[in-house]
Backbone as ProteinMPNN parsed JSONL, in Angstrom:
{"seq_chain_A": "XXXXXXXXXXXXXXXXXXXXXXXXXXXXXXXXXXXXXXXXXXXXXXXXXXXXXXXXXXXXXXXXXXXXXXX", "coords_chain_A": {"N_chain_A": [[8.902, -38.293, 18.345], [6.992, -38.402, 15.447], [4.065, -36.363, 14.436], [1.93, -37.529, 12.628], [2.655, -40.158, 13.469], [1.567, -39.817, 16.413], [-0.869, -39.177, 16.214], [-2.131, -41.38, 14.618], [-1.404, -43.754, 16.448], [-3.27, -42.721, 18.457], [-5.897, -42.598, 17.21], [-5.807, -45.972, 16.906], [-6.088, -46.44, 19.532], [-8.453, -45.2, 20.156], [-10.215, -46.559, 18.496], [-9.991, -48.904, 19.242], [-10.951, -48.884, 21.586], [-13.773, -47.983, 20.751], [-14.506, -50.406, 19.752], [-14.46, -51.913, 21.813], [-16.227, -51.091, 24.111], [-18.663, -51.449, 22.519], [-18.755, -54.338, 22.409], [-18.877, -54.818, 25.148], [-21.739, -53.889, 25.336], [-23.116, -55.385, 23.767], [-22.324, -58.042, 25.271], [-22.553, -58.141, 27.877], [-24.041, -55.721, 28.806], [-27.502, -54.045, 29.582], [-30.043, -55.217, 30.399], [-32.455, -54.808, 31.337], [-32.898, -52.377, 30.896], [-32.679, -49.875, 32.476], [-30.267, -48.586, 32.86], [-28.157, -45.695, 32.281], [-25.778, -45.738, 30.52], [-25.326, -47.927, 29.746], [-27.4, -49.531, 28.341], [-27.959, -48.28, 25.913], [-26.626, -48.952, 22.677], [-25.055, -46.96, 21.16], [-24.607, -45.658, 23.029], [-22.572, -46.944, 24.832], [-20.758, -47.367, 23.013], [-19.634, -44.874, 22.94], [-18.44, -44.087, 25.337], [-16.817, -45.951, 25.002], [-15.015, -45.464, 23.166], [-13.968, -42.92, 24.308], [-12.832, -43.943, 26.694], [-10.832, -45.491, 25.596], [-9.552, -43.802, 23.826], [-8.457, -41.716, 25.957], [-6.523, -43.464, 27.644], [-5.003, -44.291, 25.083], [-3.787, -41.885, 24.73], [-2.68, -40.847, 27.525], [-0.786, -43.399, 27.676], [1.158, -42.725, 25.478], [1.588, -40.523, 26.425], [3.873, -41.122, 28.565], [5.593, -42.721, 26.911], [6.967, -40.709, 25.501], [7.378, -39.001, 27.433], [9.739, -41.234, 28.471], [10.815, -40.997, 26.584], [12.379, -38.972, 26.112], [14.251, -38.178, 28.105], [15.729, -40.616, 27.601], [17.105, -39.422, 26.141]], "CA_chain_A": [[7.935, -39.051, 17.571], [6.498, -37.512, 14.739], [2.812, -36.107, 14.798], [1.605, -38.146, 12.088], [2.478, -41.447, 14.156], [1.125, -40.314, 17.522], [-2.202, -39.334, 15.932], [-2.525, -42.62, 14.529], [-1.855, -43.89, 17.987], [-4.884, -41.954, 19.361], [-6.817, -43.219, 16.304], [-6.308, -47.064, 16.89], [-6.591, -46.688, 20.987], [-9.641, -45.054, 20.465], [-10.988, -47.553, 17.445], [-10.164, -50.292, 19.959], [-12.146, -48.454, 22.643], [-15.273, -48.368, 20.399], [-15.13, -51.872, 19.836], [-14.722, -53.049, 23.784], [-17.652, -50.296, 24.499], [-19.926, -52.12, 21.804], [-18.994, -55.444, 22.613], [-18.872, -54.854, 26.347], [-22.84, -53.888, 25.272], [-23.394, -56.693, 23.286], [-22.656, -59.461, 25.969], [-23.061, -57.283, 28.984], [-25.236, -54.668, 28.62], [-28.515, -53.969, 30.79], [-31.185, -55.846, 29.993], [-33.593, -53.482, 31.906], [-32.857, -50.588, 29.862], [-32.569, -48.658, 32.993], [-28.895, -48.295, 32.963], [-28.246, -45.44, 30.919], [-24.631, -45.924, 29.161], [-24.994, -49.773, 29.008], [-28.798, -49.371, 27.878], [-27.737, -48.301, 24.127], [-25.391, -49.71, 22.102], [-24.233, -45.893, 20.908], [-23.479, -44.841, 24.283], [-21.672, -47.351, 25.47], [-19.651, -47.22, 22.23], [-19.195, -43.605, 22.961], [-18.009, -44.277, 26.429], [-15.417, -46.91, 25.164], [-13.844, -44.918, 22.633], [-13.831, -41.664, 24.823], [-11.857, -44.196, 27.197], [-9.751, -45.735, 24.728], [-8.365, -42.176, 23.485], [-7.502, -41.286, 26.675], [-5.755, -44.612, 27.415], [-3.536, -44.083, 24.469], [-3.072, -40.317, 25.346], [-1.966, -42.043, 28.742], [0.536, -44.715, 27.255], [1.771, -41.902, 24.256], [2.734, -39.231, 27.63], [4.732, -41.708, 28.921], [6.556, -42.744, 25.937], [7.014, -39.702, 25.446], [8.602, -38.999, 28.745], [10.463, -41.942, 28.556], [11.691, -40.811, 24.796], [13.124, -37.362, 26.229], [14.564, -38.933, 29.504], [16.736, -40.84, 27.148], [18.259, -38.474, 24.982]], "C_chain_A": [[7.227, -38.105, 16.608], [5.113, -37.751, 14.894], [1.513, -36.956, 14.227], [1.224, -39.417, 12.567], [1.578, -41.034, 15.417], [-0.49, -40.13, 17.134], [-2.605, -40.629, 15.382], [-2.637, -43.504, 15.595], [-2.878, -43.723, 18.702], [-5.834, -42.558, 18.847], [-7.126, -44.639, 16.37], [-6.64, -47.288, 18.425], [-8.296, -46.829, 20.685], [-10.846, -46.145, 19.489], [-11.352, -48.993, 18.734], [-11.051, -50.108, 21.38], [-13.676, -48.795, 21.757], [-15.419, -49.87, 20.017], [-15.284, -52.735, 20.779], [-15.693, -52.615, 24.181], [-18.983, -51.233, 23.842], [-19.752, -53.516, 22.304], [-19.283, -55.5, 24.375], [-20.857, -54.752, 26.554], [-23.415, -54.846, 24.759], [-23.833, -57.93, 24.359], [-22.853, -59.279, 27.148], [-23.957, -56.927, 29.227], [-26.01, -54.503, 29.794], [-29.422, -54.475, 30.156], [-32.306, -55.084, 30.488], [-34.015, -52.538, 31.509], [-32.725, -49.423, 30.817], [-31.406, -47.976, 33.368], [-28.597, -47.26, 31.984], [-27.249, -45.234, 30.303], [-25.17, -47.395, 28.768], [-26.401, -49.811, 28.364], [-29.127, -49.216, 26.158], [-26.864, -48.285, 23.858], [-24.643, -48.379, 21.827], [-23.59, -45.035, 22.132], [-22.228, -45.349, 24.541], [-20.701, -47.506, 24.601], [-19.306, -45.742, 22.357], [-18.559, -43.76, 23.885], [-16.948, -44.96, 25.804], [-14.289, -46.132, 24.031], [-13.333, -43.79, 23.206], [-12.23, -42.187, 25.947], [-10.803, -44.844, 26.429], [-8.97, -44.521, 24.008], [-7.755, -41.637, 24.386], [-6.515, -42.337, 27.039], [-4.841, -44.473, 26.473], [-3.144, -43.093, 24.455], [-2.137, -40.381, 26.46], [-0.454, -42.447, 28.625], [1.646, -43.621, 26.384], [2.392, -40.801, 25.399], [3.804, -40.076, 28.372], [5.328, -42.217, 28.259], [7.266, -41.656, 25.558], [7.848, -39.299, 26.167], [10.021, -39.467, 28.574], [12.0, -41.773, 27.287], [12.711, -39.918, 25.142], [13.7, -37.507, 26.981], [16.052, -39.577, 28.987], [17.84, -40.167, 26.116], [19.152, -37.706, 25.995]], "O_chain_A": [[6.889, -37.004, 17.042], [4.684, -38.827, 15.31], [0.457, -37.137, 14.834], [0.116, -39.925, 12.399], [0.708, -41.878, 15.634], [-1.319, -40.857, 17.681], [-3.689, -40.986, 15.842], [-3.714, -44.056, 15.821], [-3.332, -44.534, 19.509], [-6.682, -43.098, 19.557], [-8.269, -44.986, 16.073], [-7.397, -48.22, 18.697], [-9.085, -47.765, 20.811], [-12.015, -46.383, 19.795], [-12.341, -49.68, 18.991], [-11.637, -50.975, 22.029], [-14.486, -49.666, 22.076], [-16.527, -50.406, 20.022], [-15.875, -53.814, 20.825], [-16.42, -53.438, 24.736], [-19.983, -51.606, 24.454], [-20.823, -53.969, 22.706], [-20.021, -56.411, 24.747], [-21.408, -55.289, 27.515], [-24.4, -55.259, 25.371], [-24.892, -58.55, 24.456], [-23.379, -60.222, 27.741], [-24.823, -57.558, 29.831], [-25.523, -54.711, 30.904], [-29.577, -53.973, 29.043], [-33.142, -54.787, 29.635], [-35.08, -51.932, 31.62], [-32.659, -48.261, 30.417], [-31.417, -46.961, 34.064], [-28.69, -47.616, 30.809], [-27.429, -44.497, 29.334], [-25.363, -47.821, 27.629], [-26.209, -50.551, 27.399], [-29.996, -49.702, 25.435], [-25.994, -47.71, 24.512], [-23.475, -48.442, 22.212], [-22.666, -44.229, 22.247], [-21.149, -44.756, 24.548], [-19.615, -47.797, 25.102], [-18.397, -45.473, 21.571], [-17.424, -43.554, 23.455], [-15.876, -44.45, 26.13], [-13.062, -46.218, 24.071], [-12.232, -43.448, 22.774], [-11.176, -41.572, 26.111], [-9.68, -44.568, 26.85], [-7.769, -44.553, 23.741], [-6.688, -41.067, 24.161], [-5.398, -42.008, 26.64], [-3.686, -44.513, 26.895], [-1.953, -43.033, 24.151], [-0.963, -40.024, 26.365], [0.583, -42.062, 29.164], [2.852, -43.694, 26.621], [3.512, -40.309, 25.264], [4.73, -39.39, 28.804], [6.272, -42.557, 28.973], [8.432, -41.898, 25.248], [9.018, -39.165, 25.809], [11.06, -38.809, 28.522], [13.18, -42.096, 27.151], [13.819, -39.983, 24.611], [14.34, -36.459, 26.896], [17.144, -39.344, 29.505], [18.931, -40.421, 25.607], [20.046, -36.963, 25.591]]}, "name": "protein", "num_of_chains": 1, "seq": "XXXXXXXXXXXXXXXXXXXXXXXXXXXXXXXXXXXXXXXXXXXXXXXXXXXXXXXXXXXXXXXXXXXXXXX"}
């Protein structure tokens, strides 16, 4: 796979992480404020893209695998 594609890979995991993090704060959240990722909207968008990059780091090592496996 060339380097070009899997960084784009990384780039829309993690895009789609910061938007499940923010929305997960949006309709979730803590109403208390004493929670402190779900408490502000920039954490918990930090949290979701941190897990959405690894998630497609994840999926991209096992394609990966799977790519070299078959040759």
């Amino acid at each position: 796979m060339a380097k070009n594609k899997i960084l784009w890979i990384k780039i829309v995991f993690a895009a789609f992480g910061a938007l499940g993090g923010f929305l997960y704060w949006k309709f979730v959240g803590c109403a208390s404020g004493t929670c402190p990722i779900q408490s502000v909207w920039y954490y918990s968008t930090l949290w979701g893209t941190a897990m959405g990059y690894l998630i497609g780091d994840l999926l991209l090592s096992f394609m990966l695998k799977k790519e070299k496996t078959n040759e």
